[in-house]
C-alpha positions as CSV (number, residue, x, y, z in Angstrom):
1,X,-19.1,22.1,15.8
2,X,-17.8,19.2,13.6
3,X,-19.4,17.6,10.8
4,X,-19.1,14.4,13.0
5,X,-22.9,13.0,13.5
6,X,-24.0,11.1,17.2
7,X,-27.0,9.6,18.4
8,X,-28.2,9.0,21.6
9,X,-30.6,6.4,22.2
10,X,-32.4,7.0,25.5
11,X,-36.0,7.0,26.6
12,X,-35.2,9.1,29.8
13,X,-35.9,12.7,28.8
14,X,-33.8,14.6,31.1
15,X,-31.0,12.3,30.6
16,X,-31.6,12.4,26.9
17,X,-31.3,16.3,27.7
18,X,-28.1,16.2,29.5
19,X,-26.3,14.2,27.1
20,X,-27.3,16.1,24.6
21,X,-26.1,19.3,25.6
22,X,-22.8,17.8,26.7
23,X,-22.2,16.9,23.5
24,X,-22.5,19.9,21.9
25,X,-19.7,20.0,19.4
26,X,-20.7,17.1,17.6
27,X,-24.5,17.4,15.5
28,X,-26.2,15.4,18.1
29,X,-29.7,13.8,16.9
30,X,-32.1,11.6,19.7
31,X,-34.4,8.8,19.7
32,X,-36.5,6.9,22.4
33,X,-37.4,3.6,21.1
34,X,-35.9,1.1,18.2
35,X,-37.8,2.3,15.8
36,X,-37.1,5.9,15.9
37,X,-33.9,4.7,16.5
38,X,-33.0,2.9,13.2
39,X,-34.7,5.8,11.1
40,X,-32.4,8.0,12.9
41,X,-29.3,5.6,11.9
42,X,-30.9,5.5,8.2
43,X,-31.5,9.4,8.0
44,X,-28.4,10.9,9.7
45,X,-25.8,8.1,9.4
46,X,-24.0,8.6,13.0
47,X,-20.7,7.7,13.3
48,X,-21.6,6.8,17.1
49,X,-24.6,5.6,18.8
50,X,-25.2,5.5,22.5
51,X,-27.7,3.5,23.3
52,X,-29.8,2.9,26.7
53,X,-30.4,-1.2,26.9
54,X,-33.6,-0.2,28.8
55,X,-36.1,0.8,26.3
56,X,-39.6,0.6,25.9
57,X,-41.9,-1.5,25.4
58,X,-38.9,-3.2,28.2
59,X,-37.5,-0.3,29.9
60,X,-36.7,-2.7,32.7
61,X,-34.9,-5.2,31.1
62,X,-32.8,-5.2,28.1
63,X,-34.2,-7.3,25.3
64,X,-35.6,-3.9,23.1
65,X,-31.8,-2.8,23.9
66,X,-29.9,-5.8,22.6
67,X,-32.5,-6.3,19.7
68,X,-31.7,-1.8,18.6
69,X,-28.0,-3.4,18.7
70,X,-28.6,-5.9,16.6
71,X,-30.7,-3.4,13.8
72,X,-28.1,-0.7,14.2
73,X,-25.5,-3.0,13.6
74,X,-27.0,-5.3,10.8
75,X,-28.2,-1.7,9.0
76,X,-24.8,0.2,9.6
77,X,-21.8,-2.2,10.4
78,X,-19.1,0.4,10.4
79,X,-21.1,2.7,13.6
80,X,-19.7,2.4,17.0
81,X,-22.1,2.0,19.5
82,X,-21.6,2.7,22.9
83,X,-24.0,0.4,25.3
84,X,-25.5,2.1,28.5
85,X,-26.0,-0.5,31.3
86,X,-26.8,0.2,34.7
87,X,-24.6,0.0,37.3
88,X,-25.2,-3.4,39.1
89,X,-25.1,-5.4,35.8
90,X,-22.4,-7.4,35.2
91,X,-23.2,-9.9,32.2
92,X,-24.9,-8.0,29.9
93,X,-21.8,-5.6,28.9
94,X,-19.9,-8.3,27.7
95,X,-22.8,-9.5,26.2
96,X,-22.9,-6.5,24.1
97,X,-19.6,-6.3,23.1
98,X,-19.3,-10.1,21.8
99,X,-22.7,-8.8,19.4
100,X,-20.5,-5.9,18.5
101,X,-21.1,-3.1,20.5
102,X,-18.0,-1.2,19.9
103,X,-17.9,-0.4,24.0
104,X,-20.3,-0.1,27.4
105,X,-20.9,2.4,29.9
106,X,-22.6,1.9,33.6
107,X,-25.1,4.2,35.4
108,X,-24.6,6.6,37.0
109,X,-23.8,8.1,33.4
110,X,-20.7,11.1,34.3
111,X,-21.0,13.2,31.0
112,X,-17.1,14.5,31.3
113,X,-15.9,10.6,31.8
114,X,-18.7,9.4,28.7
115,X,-17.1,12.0,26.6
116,X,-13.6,10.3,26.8
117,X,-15.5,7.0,25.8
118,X,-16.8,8.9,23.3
119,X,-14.5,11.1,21.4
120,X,-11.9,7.8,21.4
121,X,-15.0,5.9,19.5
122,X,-14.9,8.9,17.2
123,X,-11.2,8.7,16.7
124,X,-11.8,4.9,15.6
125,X,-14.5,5.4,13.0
126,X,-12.4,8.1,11.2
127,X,-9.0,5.8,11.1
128,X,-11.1,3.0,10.2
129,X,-12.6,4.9,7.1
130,X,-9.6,6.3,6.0
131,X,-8.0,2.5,5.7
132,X,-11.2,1.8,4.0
133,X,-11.1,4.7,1.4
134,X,-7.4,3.7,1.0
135,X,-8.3,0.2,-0.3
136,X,-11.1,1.6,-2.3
137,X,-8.3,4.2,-4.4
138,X,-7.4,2.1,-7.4
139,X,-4.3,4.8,-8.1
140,X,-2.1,3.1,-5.7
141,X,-1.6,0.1,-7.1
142,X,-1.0,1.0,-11.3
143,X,1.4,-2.3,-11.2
144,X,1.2,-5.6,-9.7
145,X,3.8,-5.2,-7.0
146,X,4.2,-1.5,-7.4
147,X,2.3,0.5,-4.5
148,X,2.2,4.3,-5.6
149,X,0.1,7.8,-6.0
150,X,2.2,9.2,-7.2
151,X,2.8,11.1,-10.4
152,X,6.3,10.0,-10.6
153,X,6.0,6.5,-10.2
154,X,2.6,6.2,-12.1
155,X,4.9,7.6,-14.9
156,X,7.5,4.8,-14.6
157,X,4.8,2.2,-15.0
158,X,3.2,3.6,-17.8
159,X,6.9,3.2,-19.5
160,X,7.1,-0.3,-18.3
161,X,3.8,-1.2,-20.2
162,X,4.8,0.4,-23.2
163,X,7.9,-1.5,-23.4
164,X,7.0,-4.8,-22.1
165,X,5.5,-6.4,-25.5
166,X,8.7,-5.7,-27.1
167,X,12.3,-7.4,-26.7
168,X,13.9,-4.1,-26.3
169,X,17.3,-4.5,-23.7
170,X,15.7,-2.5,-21.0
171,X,18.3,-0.9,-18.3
172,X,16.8,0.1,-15.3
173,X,18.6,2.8,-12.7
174,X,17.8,4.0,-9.1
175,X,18.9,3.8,-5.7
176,X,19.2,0.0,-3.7
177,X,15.5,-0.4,-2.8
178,X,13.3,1.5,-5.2
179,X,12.1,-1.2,-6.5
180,X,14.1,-2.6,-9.6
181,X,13.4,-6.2,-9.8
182,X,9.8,-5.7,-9.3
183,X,9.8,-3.4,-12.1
184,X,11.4,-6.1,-14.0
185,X,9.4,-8.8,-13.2
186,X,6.4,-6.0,-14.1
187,X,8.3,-5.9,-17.6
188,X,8.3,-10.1,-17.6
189,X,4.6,-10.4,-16.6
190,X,3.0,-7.9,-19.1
191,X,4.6,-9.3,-22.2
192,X,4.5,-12.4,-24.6
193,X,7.5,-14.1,-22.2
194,X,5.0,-14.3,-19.2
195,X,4.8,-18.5,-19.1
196,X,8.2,-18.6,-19.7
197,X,11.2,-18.2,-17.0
198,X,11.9,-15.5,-15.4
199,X,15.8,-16.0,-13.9
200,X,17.2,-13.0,-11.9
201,X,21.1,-12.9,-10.9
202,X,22.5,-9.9,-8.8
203,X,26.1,-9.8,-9.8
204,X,27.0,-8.2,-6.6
205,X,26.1,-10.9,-4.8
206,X,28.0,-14.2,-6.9
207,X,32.0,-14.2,-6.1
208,X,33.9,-13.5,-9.1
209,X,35.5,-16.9,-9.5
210,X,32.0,-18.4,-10.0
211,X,30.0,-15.6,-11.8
212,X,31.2,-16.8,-15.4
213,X,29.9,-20.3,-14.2
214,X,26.5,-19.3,-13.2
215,X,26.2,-16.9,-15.9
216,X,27.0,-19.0,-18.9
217,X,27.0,-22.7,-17.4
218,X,30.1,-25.3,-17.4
219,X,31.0,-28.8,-19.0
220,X,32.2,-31.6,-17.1
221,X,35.6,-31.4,-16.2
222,X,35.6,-27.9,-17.3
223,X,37.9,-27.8,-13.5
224,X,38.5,-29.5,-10.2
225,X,35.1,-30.9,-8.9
226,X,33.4,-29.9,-12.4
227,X,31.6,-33.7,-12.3
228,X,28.6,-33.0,-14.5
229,X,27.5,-30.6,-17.3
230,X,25.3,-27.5,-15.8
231,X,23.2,-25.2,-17.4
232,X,23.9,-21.2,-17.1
233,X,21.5,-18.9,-16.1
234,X,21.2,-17.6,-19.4
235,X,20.6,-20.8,-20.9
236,X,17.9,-21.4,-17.8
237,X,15.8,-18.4,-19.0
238,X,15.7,-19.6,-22.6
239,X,12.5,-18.6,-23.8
240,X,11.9,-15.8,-20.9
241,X,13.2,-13.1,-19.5
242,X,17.0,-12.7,-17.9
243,X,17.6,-10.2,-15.7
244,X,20.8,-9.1,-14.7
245,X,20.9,-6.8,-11.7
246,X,23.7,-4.9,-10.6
247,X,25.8,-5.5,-13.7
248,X,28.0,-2.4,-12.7
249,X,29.7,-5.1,-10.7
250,X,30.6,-7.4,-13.8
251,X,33.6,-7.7,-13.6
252,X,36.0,-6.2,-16.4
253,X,37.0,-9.8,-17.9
254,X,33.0,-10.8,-17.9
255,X,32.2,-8.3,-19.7
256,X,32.8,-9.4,-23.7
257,X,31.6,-12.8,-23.0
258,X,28.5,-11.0,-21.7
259,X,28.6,-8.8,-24.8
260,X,28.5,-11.6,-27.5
261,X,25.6,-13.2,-25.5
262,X,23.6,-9.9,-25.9
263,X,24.5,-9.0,-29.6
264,X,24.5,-12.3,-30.9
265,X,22.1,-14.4,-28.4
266,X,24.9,-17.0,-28.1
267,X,26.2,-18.7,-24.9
268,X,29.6,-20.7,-24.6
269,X,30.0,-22.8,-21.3
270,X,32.7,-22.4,-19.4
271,X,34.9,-25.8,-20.7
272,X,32.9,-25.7,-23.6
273,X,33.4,-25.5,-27.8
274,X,31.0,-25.6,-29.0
275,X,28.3,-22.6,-28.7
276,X,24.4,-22.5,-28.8
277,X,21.5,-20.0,-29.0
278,X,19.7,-18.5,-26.1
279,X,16.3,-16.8,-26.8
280,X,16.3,-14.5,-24.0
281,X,14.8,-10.7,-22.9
282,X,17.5,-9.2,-21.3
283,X,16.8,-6.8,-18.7
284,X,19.7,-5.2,-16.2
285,X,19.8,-2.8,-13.7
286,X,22.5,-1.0,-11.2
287,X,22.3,1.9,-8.8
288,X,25.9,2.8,-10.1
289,X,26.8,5.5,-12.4
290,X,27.8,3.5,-15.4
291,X,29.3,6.6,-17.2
292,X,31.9,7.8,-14.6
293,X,32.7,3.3,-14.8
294,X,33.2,3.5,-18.4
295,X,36.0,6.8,-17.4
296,X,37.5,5.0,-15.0
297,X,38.0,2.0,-17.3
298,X,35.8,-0.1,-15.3
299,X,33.0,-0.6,-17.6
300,X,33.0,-0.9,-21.0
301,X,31.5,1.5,-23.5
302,X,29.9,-1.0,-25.9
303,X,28.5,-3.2,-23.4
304,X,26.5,0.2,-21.9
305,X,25.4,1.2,-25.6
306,X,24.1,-2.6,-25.9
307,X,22.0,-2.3,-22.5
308,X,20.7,1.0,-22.1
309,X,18.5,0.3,-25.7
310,X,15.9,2.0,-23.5
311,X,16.7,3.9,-20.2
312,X,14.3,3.6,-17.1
313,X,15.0,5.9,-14.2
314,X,13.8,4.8,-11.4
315,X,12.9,7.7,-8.6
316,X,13.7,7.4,-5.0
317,X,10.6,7.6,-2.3
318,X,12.3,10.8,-1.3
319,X,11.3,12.6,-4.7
320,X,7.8,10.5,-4.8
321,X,5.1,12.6,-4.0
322,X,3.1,11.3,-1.0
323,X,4.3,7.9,-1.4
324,X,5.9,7.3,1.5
325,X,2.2,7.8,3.3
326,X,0.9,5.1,0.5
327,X,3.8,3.1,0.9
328,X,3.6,3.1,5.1
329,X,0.0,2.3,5.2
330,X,0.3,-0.4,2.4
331,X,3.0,-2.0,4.5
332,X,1.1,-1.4,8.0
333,X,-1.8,-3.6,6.5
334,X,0.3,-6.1,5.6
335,X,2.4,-7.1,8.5
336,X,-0.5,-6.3,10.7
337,X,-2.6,-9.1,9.0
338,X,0.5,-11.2,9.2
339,X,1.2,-11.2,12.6
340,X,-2.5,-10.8,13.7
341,X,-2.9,-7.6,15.1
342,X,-5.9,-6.1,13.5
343,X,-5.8,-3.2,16.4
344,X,-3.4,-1.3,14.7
345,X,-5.3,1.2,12.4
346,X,-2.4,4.0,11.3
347,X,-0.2,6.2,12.1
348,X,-0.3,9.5,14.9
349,X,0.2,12.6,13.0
350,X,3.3,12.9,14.4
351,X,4.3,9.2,13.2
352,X,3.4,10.1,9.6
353,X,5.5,13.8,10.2
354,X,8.4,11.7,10.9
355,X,8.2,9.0,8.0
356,X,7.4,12.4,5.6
357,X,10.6,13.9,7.3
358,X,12.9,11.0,6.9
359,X,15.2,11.1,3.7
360,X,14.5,7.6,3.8
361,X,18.7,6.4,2.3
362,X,17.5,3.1,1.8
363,X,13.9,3.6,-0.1
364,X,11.2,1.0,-0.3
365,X,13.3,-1.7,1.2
366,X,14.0,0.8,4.7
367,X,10.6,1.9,4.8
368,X,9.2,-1.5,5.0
369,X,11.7,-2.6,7.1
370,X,10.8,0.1,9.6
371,X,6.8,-0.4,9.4
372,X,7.5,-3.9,10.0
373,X,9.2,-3.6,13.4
374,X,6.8,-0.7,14.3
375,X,3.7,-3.4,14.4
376,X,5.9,-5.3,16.7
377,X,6.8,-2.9,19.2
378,X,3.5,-0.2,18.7
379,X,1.5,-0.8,22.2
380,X,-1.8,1.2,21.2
381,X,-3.9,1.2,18.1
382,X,-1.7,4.3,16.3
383,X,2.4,4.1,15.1
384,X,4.6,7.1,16.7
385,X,7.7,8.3,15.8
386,X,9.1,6.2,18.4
387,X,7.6,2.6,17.0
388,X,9.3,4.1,14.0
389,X,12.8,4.5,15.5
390,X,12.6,8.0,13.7
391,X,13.0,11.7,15.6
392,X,9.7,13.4,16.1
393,X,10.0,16.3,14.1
394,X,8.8,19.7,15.0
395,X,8.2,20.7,11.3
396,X,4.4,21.0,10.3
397,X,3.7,19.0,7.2
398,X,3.6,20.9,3.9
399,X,0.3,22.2,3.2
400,X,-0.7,22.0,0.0
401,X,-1.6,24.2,-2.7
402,X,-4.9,25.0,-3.9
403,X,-4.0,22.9,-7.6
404,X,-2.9,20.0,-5.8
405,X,-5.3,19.5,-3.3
406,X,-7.9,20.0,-6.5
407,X,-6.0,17.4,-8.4
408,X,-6.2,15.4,-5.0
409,X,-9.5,14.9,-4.8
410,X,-10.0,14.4,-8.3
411,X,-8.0,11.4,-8.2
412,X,-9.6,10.3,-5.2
413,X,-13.5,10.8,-7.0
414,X,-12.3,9.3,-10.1
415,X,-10.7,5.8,-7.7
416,X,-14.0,5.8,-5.9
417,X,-16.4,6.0,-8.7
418,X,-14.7,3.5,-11.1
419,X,-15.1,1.2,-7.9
420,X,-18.7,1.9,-7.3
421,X,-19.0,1.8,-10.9
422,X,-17.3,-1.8,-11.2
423,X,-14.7,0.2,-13.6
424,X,-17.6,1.1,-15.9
425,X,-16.5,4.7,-17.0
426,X,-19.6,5.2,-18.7
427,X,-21.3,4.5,-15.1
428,X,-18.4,6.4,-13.2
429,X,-19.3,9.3,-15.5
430,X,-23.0,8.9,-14.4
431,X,-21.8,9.2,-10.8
432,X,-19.2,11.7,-10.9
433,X,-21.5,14.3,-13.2
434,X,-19.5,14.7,-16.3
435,X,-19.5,13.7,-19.7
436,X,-17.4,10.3,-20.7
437,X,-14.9,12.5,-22.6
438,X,-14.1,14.8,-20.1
439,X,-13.9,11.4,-17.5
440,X,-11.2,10.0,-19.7
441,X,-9.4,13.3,-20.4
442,X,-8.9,13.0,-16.4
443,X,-8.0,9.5,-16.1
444,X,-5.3,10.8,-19.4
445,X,-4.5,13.5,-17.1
446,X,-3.7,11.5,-13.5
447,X,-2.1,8.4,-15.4
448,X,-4.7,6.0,-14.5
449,X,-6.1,3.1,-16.1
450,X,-9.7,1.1,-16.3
């Protein structure tokens, strides 16, 4: 027997007897009017309800039925209930279902066909909870932008808020798609820069001939078609925060022009004599290794002693610890409210084996790519491996050990208590039965923050 709790609503007591003992592997409770109905609902909290539309004091008609839907629904919004009708009526289950009756049966009732009816309505609650105990954990979102559980990443933002009130040179490092210009902007956004500009240039991306030009600006005339004076990027983010992404790609010439700008805060257009101050945060980032550049002679060695003031290694979601789970479902939410299909509620378990399989080569960006054409193509309410364009896998997912299912459900007490609590620790405390010290020990411990 599961811990799963249903309710059947019916004043018939030899049907009420049948059902009941066809559903004998879920706690089954009865009730044979509204009002032992809706103390039922408040007692035993069902996850599913049938209920009989034919109940006294109007077992012939169905205005006691449609007025328990209404109380069950109004008292417990999240319970599916499941309307009994009988078998000649043919306005009254749609009737139901625009109130919010999660689905209808007609008499004759066939227990083995009910239970399908059943058992998917029990399948729906659960997935539907999860999402909301998802949105409830406030450990998945420790940056604005950043989606993560875990310990990895929680660590990387906790460097990014230690260093964003300063003007330290930040260089940040990881794979294409981990994230590294929302980590920037994170950097930009926490500190005193945050209502000034924030300019981002990927180097990679600018041909060579016009990189200097967009970097550090031009004078008119400075060459052909050179009509008017034009700020630099640099210059553009005077006051804020510059970021430079991809500057293993500078190329070699660039590079003490760009050095003098970050040792000396000084920009010289291209064309230009006469050179001016910048007040800038510089912040780059590259998924190159700088060091084997420098040996190669591609890079120079004072221009990576300049940037890397303060190093910020960037994991990929392969070495995240359940993110890609976070990650998936964070995405699923999103592009299912943007292209309106609120059916889709999560992933099959072999859909999540798959996305936990994957080696995922191009990180966030891949993964979200992926999710996003899965909510186009999915046809029922669950992601497979195939929505995914991913190989089922015949591994079982990694159970996990006793410490880190402990720590687990640790973090996902302390999420739901601060959120009951309105981020009150002394009232999270309360809740969760500990003492305030030992509640912020924990929230020490897990990297989380009120």
């Amino acid at each position: 027997m599961t811990d799963q709790t249903l309710l059947i609503v019916e004043d018939d007591p030899g049907l009420q007897s049948q059902l009941r003992w066809s559903f004998d592997q879920y706690k089954v409770w009865t009730a044979d009017d509204r009002e032992s109905a809706l103390a039922a609902v408040k007692r035993h909290q069902p996850e599913v309800v049938t209920l009989d539309l034919g109940l006294p004091p109007d077992p012939g008609g169905v205005s006691e039925g449609f007025a328990t839907l209404n109380d069950i629904l109004s008292m417990a919004p999240q319970t599916k209930v499941i309307v009994i009708t009988g078998n000649d009526d043919q306005f009254n289950p749609v009737k139901c279902i625009g109130f919010g009756a999660y689905d209808f049966f007609q008499k004759p009732i066939d227990p083995t066909l009910l239970a399908f009816v059943v058992n998917r309505a029990f399948r729906l609650h659960a997935l539907e909870e999860e999402n909301r105990r998802l949105q409830r954990m406030h450990i998945t979102n420790p940056l604005e932008g950043i989606v993560a559980a875990s310990p990895e990443m929680h660590e990387v933002c906790r460097t990014v808020e230690r260093l964003a009130p300063t003007d330290i040179t930040v260089l940040l490092l990881g794979e294409s798609g981990t994230g590294k210009e929302v980590l920037a902007r994170a950097l930009h956004a926490l500190g005193p820069r945050a209502k000034k500009p924030f300019i981002a240039v990927n180097a990679a991306a600018i041909p060579e001939n016009l990189l200097e030009s967009e970097l550090f600006g031009f004078e008119r005339g400075a060459y052909t078609g050179a009509t008017q004076q034009t700020k630099g990027k640099f210059e553009l983010a005077d006051g804020g925060t510059f970021f430079l992404d991809e500057i293993g790609d500078i190329p070699l010439s660039l590079q003490p022009k760009l050095l003098r700008v970050l040792q000396e805060r000084v920009v010289e257009r291209v064309g230009g004599r006469q050179p001016f101050k910048v007040d800038v945060r510089v912040v780059c980032a590259t998924h190159q290794n700088l060091a084997k550049l420098i040996e190669t002679g591609r890079f120079r060695e004072d221009l990576y002693f300049r940037i890397n003031e303060m190093i910020i290694n960037i994991p990929p979601v392969r070495e995240r610890t359940g993110d890609v789970a976070v990650l998936a479902r964070a995405f699923l939410e999103k592009f299912a409210k943007q292209m309106r299909r609120a059916q889709l509620l999560g992933f099959t378990d072999e859909g999540l084996a798959a996305l936990e399989a994957y080696h995922w080569p191009g990180n966030v960006r891949e993964l979200e790519h992926k999710i996003k054409r899965a909510v186009v193509m999915a046809q029922g309410p669950l992601i497979d491996a195939k929505d995914l364009e991913l190989l089922p896998t015949s591994a079982k997912r990694r159970l996990l050990t006793l410490r880190e299912a402990r720590e687990m459900a640790e973090r996902q007490a302390i999420g739901m208590a601060l959120s009951e609590a309105g981020e009150n620790v002394t009232k999270a405390a309360e809740l969760l039965e500990v003492a305030r010290p030992t509640l912020y020990a924990l929230l020490t411990k897990f990297n989380l923050k009120v």
